[in-house]
BALOBA-1460 file (C-alpha; in Angstrom, 3 decimals):
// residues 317
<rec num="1" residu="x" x="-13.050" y="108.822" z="51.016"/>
<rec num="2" residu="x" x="-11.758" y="105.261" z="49.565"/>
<rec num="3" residu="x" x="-11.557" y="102.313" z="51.593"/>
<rec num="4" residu="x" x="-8.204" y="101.405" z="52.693"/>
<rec num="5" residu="x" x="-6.779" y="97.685" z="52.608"/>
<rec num="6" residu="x" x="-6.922" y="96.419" z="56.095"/>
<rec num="7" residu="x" x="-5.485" y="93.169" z="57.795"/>
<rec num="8" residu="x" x="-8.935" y="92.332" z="58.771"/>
<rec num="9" residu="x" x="-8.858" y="91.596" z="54.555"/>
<rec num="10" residu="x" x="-6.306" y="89.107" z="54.788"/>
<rec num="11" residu="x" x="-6.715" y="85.757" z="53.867"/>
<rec num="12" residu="x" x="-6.451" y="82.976" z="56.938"/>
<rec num="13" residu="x" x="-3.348" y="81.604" z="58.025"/>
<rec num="14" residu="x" x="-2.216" y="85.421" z="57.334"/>
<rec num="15" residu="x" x="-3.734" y="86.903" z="59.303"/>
<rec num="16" residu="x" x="-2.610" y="84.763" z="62.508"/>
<rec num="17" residu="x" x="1.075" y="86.072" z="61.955"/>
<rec num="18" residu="x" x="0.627" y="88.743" z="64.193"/>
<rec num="19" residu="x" x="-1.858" y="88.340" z="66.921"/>
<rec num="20" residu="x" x="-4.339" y="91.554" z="67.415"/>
<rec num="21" residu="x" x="-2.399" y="93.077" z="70.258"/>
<rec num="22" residu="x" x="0.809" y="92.917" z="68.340"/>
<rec num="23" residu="x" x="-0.940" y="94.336" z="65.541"/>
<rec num="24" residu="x" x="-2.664" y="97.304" z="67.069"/>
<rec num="25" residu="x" x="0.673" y="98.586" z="68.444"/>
<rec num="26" residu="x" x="2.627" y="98.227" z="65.462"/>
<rec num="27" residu="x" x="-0.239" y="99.810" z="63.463"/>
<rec num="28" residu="x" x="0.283" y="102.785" z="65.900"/>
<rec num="29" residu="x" x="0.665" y="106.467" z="63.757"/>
<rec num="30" residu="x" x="3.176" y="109.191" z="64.486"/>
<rec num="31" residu="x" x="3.633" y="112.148" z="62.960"/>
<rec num="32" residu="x" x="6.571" y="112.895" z="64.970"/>
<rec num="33" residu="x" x="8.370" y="109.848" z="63.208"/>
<rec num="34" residu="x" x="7.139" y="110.600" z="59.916"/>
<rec num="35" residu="x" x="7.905" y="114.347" z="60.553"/>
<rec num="36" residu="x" x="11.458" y="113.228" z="61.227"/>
<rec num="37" residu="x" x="11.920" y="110.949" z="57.721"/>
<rec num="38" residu="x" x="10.164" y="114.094" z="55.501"/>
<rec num="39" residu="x" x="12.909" y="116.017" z="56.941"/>
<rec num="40" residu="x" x="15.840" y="113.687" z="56.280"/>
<rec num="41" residu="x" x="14.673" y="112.985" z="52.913"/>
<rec num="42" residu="x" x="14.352" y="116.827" z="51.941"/>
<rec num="43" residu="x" x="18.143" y="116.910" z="53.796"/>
<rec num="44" residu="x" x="19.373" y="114.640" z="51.378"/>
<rec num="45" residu="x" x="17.499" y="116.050" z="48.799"/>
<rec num="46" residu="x" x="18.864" y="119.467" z="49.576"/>
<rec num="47" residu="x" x="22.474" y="117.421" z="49.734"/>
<rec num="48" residu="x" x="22.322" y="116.046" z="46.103"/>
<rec num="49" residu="x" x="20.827" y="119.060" z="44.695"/>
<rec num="50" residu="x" x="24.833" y="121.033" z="46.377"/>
<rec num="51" residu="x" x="26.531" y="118.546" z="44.473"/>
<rec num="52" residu="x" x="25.247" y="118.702" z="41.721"/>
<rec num="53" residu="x" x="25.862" y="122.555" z="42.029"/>
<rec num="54" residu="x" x="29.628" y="122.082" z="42.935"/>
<rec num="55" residu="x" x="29.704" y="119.953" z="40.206"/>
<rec num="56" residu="x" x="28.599" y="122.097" z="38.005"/>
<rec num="57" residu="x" x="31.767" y="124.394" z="39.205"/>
<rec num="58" residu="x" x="34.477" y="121.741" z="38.838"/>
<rec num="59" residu="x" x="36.968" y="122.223" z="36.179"/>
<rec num="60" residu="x" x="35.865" y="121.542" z="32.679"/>
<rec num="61" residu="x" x="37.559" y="117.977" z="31.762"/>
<rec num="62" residu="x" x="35.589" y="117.076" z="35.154"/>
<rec num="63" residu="x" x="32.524" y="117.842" z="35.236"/>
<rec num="64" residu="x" x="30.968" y="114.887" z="33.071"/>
<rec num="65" residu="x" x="32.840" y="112.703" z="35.338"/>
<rec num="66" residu="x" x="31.095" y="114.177" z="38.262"/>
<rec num="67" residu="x" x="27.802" y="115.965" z="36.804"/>
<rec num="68" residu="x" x="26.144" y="112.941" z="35.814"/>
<rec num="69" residu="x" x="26.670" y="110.677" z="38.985"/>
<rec num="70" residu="x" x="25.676" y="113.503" z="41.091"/>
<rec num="71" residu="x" x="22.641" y="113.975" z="38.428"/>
<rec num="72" residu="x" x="21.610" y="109.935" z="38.910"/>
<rec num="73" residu="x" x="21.829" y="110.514" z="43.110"/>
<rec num="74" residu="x" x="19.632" y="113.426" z="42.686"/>
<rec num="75" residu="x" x="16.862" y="111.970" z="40.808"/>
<rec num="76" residu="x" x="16.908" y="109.079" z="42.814"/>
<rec num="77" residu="x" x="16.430" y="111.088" z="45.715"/>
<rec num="78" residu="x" x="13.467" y="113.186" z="43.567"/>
<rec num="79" residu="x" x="11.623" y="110.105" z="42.127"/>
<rec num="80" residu="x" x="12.040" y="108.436" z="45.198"/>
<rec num="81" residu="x" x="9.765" y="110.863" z="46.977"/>
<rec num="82" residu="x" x="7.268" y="108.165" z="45.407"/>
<rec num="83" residu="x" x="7.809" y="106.919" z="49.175"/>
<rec num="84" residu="x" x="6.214" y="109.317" z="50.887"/>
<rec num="85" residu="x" x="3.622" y="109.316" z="48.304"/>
<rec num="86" residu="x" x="2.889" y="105.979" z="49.098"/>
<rec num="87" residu="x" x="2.885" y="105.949" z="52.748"/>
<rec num="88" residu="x" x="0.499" y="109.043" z="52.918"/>
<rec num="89" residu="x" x="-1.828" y="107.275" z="50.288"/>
<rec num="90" residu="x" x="-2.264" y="104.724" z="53.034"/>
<rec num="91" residu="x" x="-2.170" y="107.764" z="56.008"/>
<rec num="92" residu="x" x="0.237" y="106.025" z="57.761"/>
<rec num="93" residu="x" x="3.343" y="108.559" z="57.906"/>
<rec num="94" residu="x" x="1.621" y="111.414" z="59.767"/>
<rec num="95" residu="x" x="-1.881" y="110.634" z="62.181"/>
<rec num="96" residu="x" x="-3.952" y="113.782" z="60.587"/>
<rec num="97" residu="x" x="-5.429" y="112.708" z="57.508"/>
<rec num="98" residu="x" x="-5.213" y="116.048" z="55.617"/>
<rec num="99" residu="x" x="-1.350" y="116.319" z="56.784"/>
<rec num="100" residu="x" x="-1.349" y="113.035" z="54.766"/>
<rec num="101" residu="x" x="-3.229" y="114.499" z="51.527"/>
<rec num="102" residu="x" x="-0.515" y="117.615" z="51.425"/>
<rec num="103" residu="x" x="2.202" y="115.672" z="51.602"/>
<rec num="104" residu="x" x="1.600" y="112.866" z="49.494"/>
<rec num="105" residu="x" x="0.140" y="115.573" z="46.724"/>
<rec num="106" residu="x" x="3.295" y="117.439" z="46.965"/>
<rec num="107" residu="x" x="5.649" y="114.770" z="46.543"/>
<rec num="108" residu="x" x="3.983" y="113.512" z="43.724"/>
<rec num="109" residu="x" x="4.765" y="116.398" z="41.891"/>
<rec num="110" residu="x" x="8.318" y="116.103" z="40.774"/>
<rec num="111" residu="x" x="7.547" y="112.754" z="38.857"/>
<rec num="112" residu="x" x="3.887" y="114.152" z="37.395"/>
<rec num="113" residu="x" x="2.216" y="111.018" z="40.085"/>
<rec num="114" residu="x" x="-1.227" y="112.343" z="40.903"/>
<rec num="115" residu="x" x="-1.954" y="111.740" z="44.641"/>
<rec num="116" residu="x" x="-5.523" y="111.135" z="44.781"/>
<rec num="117" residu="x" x="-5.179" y="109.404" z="41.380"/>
<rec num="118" residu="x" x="-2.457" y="106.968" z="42.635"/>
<rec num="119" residu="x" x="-4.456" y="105.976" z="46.205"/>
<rec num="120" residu="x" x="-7.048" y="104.290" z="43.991"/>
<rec num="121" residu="x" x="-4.556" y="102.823" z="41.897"/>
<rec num="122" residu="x" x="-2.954" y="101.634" z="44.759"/>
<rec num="123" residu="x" x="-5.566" y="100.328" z="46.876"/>
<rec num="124" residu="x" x="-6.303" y="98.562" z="43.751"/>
<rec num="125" residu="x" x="-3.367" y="96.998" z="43.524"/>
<rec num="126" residu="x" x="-3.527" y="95.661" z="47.046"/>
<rec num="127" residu="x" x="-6.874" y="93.920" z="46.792"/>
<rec num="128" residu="x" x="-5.654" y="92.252" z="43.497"/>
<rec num="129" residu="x" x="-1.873" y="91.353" z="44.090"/>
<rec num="130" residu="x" x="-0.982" y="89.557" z="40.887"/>
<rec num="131" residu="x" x="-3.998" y="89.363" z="39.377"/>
<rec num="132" residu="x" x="-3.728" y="89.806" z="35.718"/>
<rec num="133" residu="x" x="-7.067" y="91.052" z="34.960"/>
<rec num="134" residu="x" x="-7.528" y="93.215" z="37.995"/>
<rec num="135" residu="x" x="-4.094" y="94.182" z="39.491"/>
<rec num="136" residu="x" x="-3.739" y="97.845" z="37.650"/>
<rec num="137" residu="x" x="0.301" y="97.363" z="37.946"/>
<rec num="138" residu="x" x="0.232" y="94.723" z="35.752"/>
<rec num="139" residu="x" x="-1.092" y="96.837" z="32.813"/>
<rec num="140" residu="x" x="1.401" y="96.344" z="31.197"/>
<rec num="141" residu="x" x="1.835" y="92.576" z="32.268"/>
<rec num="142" residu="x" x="5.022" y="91.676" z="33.864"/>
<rec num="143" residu="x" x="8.102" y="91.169" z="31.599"/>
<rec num="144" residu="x" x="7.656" y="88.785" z="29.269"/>
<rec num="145" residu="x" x="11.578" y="88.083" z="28.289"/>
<rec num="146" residu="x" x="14.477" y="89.587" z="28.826"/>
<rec num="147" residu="x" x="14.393" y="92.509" z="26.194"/>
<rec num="148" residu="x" x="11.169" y="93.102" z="27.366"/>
<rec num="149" residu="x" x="12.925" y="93.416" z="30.625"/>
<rec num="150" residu="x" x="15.555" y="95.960" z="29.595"/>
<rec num="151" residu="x" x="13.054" y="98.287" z="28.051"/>
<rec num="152" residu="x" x="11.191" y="98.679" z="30.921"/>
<rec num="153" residu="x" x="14.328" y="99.852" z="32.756"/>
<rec num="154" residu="x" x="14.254" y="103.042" z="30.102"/>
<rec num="155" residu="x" x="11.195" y="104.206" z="32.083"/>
<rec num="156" residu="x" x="9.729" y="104.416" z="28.222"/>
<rec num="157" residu="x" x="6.554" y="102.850" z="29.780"/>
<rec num="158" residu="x" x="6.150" y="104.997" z="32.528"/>
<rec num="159" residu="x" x="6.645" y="108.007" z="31.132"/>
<rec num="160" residu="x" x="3.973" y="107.291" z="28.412"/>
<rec num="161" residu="x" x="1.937" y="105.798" z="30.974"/>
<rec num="162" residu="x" x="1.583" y="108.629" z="33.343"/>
<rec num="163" residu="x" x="1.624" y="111.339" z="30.500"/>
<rec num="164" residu="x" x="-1.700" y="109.369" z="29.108"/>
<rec num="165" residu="x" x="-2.815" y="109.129" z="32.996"/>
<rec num="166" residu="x" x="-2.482" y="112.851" z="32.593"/>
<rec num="167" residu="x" x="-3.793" y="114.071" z="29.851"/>
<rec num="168" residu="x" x="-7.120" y="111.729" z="30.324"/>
<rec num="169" residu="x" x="-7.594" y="112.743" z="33.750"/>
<rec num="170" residu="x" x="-7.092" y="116.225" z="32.946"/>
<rec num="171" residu="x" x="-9.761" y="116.082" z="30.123"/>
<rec num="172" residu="x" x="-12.117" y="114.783" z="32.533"/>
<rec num="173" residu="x" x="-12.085" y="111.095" z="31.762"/>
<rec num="174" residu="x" x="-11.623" y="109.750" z="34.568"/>
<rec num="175" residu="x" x="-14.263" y="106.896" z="34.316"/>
<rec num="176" residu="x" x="-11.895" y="105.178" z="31.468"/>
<rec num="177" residu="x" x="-10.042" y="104.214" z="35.073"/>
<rec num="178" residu="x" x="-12.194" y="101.135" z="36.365"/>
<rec num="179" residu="x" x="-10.845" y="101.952" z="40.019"/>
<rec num="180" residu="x" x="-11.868" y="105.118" z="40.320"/>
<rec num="181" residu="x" x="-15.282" y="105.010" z="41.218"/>
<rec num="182" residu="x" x="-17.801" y="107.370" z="40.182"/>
<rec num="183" residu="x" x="-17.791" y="108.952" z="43.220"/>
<rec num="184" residu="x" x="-14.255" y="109.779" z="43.457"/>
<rec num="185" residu="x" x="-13.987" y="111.307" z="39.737"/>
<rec num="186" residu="x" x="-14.529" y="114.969" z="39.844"/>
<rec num="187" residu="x" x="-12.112" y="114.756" z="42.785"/>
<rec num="188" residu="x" x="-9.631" y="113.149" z="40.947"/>
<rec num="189" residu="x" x="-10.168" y="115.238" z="37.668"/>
<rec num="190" residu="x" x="-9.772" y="118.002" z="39.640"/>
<rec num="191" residu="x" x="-6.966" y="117.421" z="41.491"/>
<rec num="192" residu="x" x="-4.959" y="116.307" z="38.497"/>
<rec num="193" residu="x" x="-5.919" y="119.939" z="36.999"/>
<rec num="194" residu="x" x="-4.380" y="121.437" z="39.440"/>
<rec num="195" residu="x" x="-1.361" y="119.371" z="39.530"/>
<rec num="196" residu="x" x="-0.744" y="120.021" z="35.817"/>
<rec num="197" residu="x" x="-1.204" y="123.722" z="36.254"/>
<rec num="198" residu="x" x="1.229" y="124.089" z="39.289"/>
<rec num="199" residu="x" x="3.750" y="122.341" z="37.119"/>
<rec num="200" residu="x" x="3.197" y="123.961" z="33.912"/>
<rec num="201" residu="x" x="3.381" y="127.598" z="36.170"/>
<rec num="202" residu="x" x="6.577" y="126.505" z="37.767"/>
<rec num="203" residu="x" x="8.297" y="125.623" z="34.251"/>
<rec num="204" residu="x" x="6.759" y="129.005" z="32.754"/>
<rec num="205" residu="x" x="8.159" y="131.428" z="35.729"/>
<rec num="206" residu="x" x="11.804" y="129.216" z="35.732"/>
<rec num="207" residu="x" x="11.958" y="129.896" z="31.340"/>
<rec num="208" residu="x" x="10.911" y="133.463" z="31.746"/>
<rec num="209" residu="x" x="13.448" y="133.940" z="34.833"/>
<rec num="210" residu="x" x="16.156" y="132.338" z="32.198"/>
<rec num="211" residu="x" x="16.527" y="129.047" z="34.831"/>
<rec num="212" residu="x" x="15.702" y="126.662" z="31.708"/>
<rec num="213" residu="x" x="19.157" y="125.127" z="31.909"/>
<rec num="214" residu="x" x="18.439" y="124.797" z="36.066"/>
<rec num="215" residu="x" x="15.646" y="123.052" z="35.108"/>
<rec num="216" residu="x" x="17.418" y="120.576" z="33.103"/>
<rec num="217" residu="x" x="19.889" y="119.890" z="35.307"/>
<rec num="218" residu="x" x="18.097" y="119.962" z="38.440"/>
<rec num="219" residu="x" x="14.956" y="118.210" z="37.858"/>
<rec num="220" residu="x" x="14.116" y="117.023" z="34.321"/>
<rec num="221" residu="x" x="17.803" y="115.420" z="33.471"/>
<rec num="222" residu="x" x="18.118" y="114.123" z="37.317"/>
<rec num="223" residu="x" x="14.681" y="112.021" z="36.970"/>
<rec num="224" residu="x" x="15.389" y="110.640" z="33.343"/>
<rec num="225" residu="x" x="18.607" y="109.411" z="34.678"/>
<rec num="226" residu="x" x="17.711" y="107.813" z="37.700"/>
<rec num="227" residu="x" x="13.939" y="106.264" z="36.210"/>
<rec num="228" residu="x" x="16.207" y="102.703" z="35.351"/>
<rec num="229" residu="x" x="16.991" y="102.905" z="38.787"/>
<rec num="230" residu="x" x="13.619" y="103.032" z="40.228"/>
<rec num="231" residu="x" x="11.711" y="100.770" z="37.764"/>
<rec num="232" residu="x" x="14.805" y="98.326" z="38.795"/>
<rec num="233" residu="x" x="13.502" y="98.702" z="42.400"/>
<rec num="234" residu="x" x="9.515" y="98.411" z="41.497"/>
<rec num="235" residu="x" x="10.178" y="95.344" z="39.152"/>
<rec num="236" residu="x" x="11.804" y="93.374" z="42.123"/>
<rec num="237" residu="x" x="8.566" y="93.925" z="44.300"/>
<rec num="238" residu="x" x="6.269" y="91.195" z="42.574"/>
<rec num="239" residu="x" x="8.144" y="90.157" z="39.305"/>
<rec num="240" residu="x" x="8.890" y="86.239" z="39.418"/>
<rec num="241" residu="x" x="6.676" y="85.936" z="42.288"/>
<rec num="242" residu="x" x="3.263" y="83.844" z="42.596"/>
<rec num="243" residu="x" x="0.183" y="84.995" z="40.970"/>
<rec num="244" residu="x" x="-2.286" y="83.866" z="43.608"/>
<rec num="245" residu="x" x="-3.506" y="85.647" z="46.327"/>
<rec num="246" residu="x" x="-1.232" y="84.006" z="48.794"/>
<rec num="247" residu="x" x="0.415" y="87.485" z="50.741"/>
<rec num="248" residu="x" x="3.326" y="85.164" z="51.790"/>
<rec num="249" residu="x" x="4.763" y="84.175" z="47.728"/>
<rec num="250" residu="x" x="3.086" y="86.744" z="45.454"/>
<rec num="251" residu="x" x="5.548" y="90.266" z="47.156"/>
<rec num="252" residu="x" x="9.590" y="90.036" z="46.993"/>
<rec num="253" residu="x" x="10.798" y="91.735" z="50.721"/>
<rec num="254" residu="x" x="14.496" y="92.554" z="49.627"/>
<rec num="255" residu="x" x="17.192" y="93.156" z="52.401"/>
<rec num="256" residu="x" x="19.103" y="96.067" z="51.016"/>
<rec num="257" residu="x" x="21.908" y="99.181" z="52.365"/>
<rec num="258" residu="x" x="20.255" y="101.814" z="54.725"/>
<rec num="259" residu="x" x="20.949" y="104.576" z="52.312"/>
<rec num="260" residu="x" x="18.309" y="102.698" z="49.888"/>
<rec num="261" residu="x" x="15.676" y="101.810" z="53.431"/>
<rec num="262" residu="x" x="16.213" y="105.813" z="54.076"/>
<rec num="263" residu="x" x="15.366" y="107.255" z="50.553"/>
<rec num="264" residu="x" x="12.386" y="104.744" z="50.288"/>
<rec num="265" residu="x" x="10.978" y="104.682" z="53.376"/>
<rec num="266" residu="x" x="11.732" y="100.997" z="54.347"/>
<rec num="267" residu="x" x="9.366" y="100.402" z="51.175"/>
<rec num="268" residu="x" x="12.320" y="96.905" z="50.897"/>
<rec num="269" residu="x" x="10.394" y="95.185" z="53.365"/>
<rec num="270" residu="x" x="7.589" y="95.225" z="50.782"/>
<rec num="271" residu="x" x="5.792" y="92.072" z="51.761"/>
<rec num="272" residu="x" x="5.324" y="93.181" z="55.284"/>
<rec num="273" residu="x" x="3.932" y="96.137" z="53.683"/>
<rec num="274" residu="x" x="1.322" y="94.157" z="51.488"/>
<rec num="275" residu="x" x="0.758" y="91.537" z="54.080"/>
<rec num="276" residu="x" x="0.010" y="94.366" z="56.825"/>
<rec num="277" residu="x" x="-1.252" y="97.454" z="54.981"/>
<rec num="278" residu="x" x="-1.874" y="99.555" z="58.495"/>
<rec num="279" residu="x" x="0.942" y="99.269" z="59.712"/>
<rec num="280" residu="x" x="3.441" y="102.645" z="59.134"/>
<rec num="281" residu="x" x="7.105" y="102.888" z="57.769"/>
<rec num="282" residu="x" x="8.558" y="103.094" z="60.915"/>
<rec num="283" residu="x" x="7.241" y="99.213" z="62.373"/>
<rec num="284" residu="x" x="8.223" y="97.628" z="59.122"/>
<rec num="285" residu="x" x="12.109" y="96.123" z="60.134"/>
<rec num="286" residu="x" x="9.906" y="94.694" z="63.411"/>
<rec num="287" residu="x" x="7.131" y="92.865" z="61.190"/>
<rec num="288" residu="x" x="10.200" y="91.714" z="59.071"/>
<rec num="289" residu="x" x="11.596" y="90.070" z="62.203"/>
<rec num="290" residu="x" x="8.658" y="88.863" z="63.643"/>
<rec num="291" residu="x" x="7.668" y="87.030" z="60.420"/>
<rec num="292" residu="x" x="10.686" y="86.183" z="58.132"/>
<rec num="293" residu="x" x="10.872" y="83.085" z="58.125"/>
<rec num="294" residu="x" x="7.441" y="82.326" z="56.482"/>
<rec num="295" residu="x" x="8.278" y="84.562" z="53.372"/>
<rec num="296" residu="x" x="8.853" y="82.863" z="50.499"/>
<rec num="297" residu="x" x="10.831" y="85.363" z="48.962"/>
<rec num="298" residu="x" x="13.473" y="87.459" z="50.593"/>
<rec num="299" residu="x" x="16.163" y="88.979" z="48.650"/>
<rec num="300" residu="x" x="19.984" y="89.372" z="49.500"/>
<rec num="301" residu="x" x="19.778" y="93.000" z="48.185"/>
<rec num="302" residu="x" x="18.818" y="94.745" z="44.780"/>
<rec num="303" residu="x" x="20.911" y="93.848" z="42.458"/>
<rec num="304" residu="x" x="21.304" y="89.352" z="43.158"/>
<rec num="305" residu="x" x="17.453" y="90.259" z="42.650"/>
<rec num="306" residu="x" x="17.685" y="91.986" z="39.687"/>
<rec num="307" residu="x" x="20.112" y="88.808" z="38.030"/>
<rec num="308" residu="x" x="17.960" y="86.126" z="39.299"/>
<rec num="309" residu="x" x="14.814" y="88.064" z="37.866"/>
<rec num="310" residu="x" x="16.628" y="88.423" z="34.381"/>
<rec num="311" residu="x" x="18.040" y="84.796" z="34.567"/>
<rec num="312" residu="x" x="14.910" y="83.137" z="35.231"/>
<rec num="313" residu="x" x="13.324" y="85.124" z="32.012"/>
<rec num="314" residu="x" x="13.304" y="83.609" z="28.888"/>
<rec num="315" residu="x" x="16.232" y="85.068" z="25.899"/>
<rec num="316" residu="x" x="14.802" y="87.323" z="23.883"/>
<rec num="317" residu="x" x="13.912" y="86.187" z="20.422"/>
């Protein structure tokens, strides 16, 4: 199994934010609590997916008006099961490890994100924060100007990105990933398989049960049109911070509605995350208050994020 990121990896004065005691009880696991935010995700998911089928039932010169808004809540709500992805690749939402696995591989369906794929990816990505030749999530490198910006919004990038992911890992190639070690590859390759033939046997029986339409309005249309929303969200996390290794300057925490802490797991207070890898979902809002004020960048929600990011970014040429 890989290694996770601990806090016994951070760099001194870091670690001395929290002393051990502190640490070991908010690094305590509970699958009752992560039981509990499963469930009121899949109730809003279950939520979004009625209106969008009342909607669909409105009267004719109404329906665009309210079909695509309830399409955009939806897909947010689908694509941001990338949450619970991400706290089970660190087994923090439930104690059992395998509860973890089943979870996380599940969720990553909807958006074609490969769990055991992503966990190296992501572990990755927390040894080398910023680093531009060993931080995976910044290939491709950050924004380079504003246009360059904007097109990253389409989700262009990440849907040709995780297609490729695809395709290689289901041709057996994993070792074109440097993060995957050899170990870990016919895992990977295998789980990936298996992934891509669950999804391409749910599409088959929903065509041949004459659901193609559901299918377009319930999944693919609702995850196009909510990807600028989430690659808003992800771009916040790092973009304009440091590129050093310094846990306090090179993650964005962003204080944001509880609707958006809900649906993402309280994945906003994303420098406590990165600063304190062990430590569940659930503890987050307490690390934020124990250690705010040595942040060096804390957001006043989403979008003053979003328009300090773009201002601070060269015009286009």
């Amino acid at each position: 199994m890989p290694t996770e990121p601990s806090s016994t990896d951070l760099p001194r004065p870091i670690g001395r934010l929290l002393d051990p005691a502190e640490l070991k009880a908010l690094s305590r696991r509970s699958t009752a609590r992560g039981a509990a935010q499963l469930a009121l995700h899949l109730a809003m998911l279950a939520a979004s997916a009625a209106l969008v089928a009342w909607s669909r039932g409105a009267p004719a010169l109404l329906v665009p008006a309210l079909l695509v808004p309830a399409m955009v809540l939806h897909g947010w709500l689908l694509l941001a099961l990338f949450a619970p992805l991400h706290e089970t690749a660190h087994y923090t939402a439930f104690v059992a490890r395998p509860l973890n696995l089943t979870v996380g591989w599940l969720c990553g369906l909807p958006a074609l994100f490969n769990w055991h794929y992503y966990q190296l990816f992501h572990f990755a990505h927390h040894r080398h924060t910023q680093d531009p030749a060993r931080d995976p999530e910044l290939d491709p490198p950050a924004p380079r100007d504003r246009l360059d910006y904007l097109l990253r919004l389409t989700g262009w990038h990440t849907w040709k990105g995780r297609v490729r992911v695809m395709a290689r890992l289901a041709l057996g190639r994993a070792e074109t990933f440097a993060f995957i070690p050899e170990a870990a590859r016919a895992r990977v390759v295998a789980s990936a398989r298996l992934q891509l033939a669950a999804t391409l046997l749910f599409v088959a029986i929903a065509v041949a049960a004459g659901r193609g339409v559901d299918l377009l309005v319930f999944w693919i249309g609702p995850v196009l049109l909510a990807m600028p929303l989430l690659r808003a969200y992800l771009l916040v996390e790092h973009t304009g911070c440091s590129e050093d290794d310094d846990g306090l300057a090179n993650t964005r925490t962003t204080l944001t509605a509880a609707f958006v802490r809900a649906s993402m797991w309280n994945m906003p207070f994303h420098a406590e995350h990165h600063l304190f890898p062990s430590i569940p979902f659930h503890a987050l809002p307490a690390v934020h208050a124990r250690i705010a004020p040595h942040l060096r960048h804390v957001a006043p929600g989403y979008v003053r994020a979003t328009a300090s990011i773009l201002g601070a970014l060269p015009r286009s040429r």
